[in-house]
N, C-alpha and C positions, 0 to 999 in steps of 0.2 A: 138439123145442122149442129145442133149443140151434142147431140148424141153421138154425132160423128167426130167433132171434137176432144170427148170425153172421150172416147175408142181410141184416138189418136195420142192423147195423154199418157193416157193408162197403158197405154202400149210400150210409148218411148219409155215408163217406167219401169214394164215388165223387161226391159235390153237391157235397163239397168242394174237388176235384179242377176240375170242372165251373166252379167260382168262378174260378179260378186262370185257366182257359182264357178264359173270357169276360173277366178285366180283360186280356189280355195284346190278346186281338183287336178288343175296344173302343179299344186304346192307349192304356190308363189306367198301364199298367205294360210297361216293355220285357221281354225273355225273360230277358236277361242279367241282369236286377237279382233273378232269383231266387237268383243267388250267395251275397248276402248273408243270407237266409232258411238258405238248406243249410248254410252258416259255422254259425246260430247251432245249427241242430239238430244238427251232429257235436261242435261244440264248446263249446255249453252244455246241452243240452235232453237229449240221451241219455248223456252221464255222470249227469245227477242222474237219470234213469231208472233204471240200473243200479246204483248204488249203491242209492236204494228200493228197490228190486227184492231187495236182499239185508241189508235188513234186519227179517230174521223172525226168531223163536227158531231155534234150532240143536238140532236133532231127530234122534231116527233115522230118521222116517218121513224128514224133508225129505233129510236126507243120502242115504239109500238111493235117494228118489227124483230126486235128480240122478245119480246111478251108474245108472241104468235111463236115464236121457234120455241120458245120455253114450254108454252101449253100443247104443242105439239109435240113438243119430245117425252113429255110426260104422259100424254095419253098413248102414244107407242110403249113407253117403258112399263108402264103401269099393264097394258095388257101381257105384252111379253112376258111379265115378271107372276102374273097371275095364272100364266101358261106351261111356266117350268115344271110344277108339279105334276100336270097332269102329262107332260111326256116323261118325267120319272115313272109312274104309276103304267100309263101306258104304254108305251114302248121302251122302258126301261133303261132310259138314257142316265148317262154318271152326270154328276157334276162339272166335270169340264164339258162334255159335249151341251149342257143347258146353258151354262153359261157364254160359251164359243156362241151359240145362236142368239142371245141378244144380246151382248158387249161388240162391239165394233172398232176395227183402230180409224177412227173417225178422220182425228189431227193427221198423223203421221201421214197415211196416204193422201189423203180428200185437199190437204188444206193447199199443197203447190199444184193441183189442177183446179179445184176453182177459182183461185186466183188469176191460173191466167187463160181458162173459159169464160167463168164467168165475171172475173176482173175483183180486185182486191177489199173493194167493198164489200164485199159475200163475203166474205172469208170470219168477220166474226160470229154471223150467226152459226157456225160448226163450235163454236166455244161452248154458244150457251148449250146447245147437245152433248157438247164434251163435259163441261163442268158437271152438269147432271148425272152424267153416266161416270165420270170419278165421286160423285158420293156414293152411288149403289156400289158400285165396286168396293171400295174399301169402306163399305160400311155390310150389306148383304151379301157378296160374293165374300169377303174376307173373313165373314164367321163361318158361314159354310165351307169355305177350303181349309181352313185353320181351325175350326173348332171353337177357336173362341169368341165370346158374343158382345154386340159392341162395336162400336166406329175404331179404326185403327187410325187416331188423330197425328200420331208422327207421321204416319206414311201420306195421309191427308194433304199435310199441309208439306208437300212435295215441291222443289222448283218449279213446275208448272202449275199445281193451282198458287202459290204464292206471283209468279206472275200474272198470273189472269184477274186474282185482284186486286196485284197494283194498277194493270193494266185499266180494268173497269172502274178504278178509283179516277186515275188521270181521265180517264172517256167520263164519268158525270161530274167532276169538278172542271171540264174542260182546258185542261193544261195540255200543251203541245210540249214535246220533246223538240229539243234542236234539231235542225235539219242534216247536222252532219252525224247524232246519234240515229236517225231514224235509217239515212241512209246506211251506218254499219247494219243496224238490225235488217235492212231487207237484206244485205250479202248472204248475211249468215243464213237469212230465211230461205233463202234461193237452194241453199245444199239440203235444205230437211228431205223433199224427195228423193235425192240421189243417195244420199245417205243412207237411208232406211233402207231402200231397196238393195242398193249393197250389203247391207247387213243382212237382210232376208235370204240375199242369195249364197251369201258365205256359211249362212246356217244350215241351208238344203244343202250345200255342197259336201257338209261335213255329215250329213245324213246317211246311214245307210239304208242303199235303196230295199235290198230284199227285205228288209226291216219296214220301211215304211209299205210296202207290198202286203204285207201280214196285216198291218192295222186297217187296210181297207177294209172295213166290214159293213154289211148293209145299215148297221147302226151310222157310221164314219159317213156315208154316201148322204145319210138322210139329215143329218147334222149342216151339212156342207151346202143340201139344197135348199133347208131351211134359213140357215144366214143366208143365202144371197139371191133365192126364190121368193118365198114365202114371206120372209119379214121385210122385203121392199113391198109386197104385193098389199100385203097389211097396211103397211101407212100408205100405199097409195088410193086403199080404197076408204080411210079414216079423213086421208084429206079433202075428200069430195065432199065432206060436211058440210053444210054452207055457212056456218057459224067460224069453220076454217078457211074454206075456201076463199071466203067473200068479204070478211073480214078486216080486211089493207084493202088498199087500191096493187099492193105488190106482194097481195098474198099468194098470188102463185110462185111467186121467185124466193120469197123468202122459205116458202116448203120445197120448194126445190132443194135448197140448201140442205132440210131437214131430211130431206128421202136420200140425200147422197148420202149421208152419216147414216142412216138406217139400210143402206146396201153396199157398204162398205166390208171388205173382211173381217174376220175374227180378230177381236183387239189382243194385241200381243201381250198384254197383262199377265192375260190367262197362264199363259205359259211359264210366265215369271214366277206367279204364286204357284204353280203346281209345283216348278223346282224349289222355292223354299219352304212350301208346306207337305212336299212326300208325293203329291201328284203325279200321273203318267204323262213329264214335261214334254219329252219326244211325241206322245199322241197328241198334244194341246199343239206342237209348235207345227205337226204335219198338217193340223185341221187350218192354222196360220196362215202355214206356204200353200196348201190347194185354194183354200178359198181366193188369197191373193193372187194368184194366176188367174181363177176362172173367173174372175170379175169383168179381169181386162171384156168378158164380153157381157157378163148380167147387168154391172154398172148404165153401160148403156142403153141396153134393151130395156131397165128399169126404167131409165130417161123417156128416153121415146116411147112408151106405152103411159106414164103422168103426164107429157107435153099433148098428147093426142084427144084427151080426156077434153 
């Protein structure tokens, strides 16, 4: 049931995506003017996400079960990150295609379907996965794209992790926001899906196809089945641990949580730093738009083969 609802989510997202595309090829809306859309969703729409997101009571259960999503996303990132190398060596993958296979855009799609799958409680343990994977990013993705070695502490300390810990500051000093601030922030948090996917699809719109045709290459295909085959398959066979497993009384739900951020598409960073640091942005951002289409069914089938277990 849940896997059919995650089909049914991810669906109504991919029309939404689909909208995007069609005003850009109509020439209703240029590609570039989806700027202004992605401006407002880093730097209005997902702070008031996360900060919602972390305003529940302050529990043992909750607390424990971010220490279980935390240890869990580390020991996914940890192997992944021990893996790069040897598909560079191996199969001779660039840097954005290793990176595209373990970065995920976790937030931006995952966080308005399991909210209203799995209900809005869930929704913070995709932080503590998200927070993790912005310090690898702009700490080891960001010397490897850039060259230079070191945390990129401006870029760090971004609208989004600055919400996340004011956000986690009010969640363990237990202070509630007013109820008519919590309400603006869900409005706002309601457009993060639409948004995104609009922008997703104004970007393939302004894509050219026989251009994206060429980049298909058996390297591209293998990239593609890795993010959203292999590295769900990976944590779903990490979380039959029983030191994971069994661990909560709701260790299954809250790795739930963690394998949807681990089979989520290619996190759109990549893409971001290829265009400011000389990268093949248009390959980074085609790896972006296929995986986010073909989710609409791996996401799923990811679900229901970890539910089955």
């Amino acid at each position: 049931m849940i896997a059919l609802l995650l089909m049914q989510k991810i669906l109504a997202m991919f029309l939404m995506m689909l909208v995007g595309f069609v005003l850009v090829r109509l020439k209703t809306f240029r590609p570039e003017e989806s700027l202004v859309l992605s401006r407002i969703v880093v730097l209005l729409v997902m702070p008031c996400v996360a900060i919602k997101a972390f305003q529940i009571d302050y529990t043992e259960s909750v607390r424990n079960g971010l220490l279980l999503a935390l240890l869990a996303s580390l020991i996914v990132f940890g192997i992944l990150l021990l893996l790069m190398p040897v598909m560079e060596k191996v199969l001779g993958m660039n840097v954005i295609e290793q990176n595209s296979m373990v970065f995920t855009n976790c937030t931006n799609l995952l966080v308005p379907v399991i909210s209203s799958v799995l209900g809005e409680e869930w929704v913070v343990y995709t932080f503590t996965f998200g927070t993790l994977q912005n310090l690898l990013i702009w700490s080891y993705t960001y010397s490897r794209m850039s060259g230079q070695k070191g945390f990129a502490l401006k870029k760090l300390l971004n609208p989004n992790m600055i919400s996340l810990l004011i956000g986690a500051l009010l969640f363990f000093l237990g202070i509630r926001l007013p109820g008519v601030v919590l309400d603006a922030c869900g409005m706002l948090g309601n457009t993060l899906g639409p948004l995104c996917m609009i922008v997703a699809g104004m970007l393939l719109g302004g894509m050219d196809l026989a251009a994206c045709r060429r980049m298909i290459t058996p390297r591209f295909c293998f990239t593609v089945f890795a993010r959203l085959i292999l590295c769900p398959l990976l944590a779903i066979l990490l979380f039959q641990a029983p030191f994971l497993a069994h661990a909560l009384p709701n260790s299954k739900q809250v790795l739930l949580v963690v394998l949807l951020c681990c089979a989520a598409p290619t996190a759109s960073v990549i893409t971001q730093m290829a265009q400011v640091y000389g990268g093949d942005s248009a390959y980074a951002n085609l790896l972006n738009v296929a995986t986010t289409i073909l989710c609409i069914v791996t996401i799923p089938l990811s679900v229901a083969l970890y539910l089955a277990l």
